[in-house]
C-alpha positions in Angstrom: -9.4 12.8 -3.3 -5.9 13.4 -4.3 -3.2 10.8 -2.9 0.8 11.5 -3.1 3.1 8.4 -2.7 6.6 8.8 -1.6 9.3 7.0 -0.1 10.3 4.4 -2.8 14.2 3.3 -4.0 17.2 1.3 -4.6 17.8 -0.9 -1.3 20.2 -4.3 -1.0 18.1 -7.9 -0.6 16.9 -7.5 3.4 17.0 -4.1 4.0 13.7 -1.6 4.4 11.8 1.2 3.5 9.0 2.9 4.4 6.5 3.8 2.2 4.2 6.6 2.7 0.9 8.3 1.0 -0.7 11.6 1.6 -4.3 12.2 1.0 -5.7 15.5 0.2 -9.3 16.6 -0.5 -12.4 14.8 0.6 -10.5 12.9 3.0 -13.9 12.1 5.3 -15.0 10.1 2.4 -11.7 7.4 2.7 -12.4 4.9 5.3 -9.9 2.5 3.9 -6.4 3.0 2.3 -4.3 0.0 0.0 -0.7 -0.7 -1.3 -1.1 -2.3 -4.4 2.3 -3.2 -7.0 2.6 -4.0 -10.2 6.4 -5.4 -11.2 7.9 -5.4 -14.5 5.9 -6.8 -16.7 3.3 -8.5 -14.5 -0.2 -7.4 -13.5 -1.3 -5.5 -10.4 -0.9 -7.3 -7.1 -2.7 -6.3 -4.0 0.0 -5.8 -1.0 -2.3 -4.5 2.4 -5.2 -2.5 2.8 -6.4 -1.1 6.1 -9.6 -0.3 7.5 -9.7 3.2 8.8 -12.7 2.8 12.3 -10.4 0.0 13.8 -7.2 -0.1 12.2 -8.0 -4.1 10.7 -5.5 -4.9 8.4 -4.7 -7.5 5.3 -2.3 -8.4 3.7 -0.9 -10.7 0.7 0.4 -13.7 1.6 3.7 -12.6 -0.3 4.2 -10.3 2.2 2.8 -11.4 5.6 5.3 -11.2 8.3 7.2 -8.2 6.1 5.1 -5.7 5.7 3.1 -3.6 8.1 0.5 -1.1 7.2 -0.2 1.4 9.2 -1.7 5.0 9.6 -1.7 8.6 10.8 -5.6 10.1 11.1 -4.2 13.5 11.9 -2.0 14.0 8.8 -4.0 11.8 6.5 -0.5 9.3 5.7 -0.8 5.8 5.3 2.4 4.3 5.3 3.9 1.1 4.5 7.0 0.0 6.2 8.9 -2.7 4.2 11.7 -4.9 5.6 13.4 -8.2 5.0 13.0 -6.9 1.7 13.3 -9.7 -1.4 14.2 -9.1 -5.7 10.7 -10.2 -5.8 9.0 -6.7 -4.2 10.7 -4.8 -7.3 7.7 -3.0 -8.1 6.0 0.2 -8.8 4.1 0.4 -5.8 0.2 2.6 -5.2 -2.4 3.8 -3.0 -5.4 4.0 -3.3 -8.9 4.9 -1.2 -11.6 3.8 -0.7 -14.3 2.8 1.6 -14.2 0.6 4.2 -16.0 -2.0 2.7 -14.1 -2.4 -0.3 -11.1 -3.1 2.7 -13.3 -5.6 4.8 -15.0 -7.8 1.9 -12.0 -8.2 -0.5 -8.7 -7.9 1.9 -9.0 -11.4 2.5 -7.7 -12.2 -0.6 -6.6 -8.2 -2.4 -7.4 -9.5 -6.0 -9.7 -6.7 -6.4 -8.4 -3.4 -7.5 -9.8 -0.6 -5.0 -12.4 1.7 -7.0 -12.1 5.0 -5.1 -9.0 7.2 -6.1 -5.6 6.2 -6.9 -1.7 8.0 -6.2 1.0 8.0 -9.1 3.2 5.2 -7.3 6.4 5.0 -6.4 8.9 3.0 -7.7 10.7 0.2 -5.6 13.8 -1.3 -6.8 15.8 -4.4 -4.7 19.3 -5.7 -5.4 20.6 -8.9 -4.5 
């Protein structure tokens, strides 16, 4: 599985963007997609992951209420759209696959790194 990530930028304190990622490949084999971010200097955060049979999704506490994951069967894009955007979501954001269980028993909490395949990320920058 290859993944693409697109969509990142410079935007001002509130505004939005909408992330996307393409998967190419073995695409049957992903039953779950995440966003996970890693700012400057800090470790990787898990953002959302979403479960591909029924469209359950997570997400961080950091984010809930900003961020909604969502995605497009067809095309095989998962996107993330961003708003009331904060400093604090600077970050190099990622993909990643996986299966559906890695979605349903650790996207309660997203401190588990997905183990299927990863995109290159795409970088996020917000201005106050």
């Amino acid at each position: 599985v290859q993944l693409q990530a697109s969509g990142g930028g410079l935007v001002k304190e509130g505004g939005s963007l909408r992330l996307s990622c393409v998967a190419s490949g073995s695409v049957l084999s992903i039953t779950s997609m995440s966003w996970f971010r890693q700012a400057p200097g800090k470790g990787l955060e898990g953002v959302s992951c979403i479960i591909s049979s029924d469209d359950s999704a997570y997400y961080a506490d950091s984010v809930k209420g900003r961020f909604t994951i969502s995605r497009d069967n067809v095309n095989n894009i998962v996107y993330l759209q961003m708003n009331s955007l904060k400093p604090g979501d600077t970050a190099v954001y990622y993909c990643a696959a996986d299966r559906e269980e890695y979605c349903s028993h650790y996207g309660t909490n997203l401190r588990q790194p997905p183990f299927g395949s990863w995109g290159q990320g795409t970088k996020v920058t917000v201005s106050s």
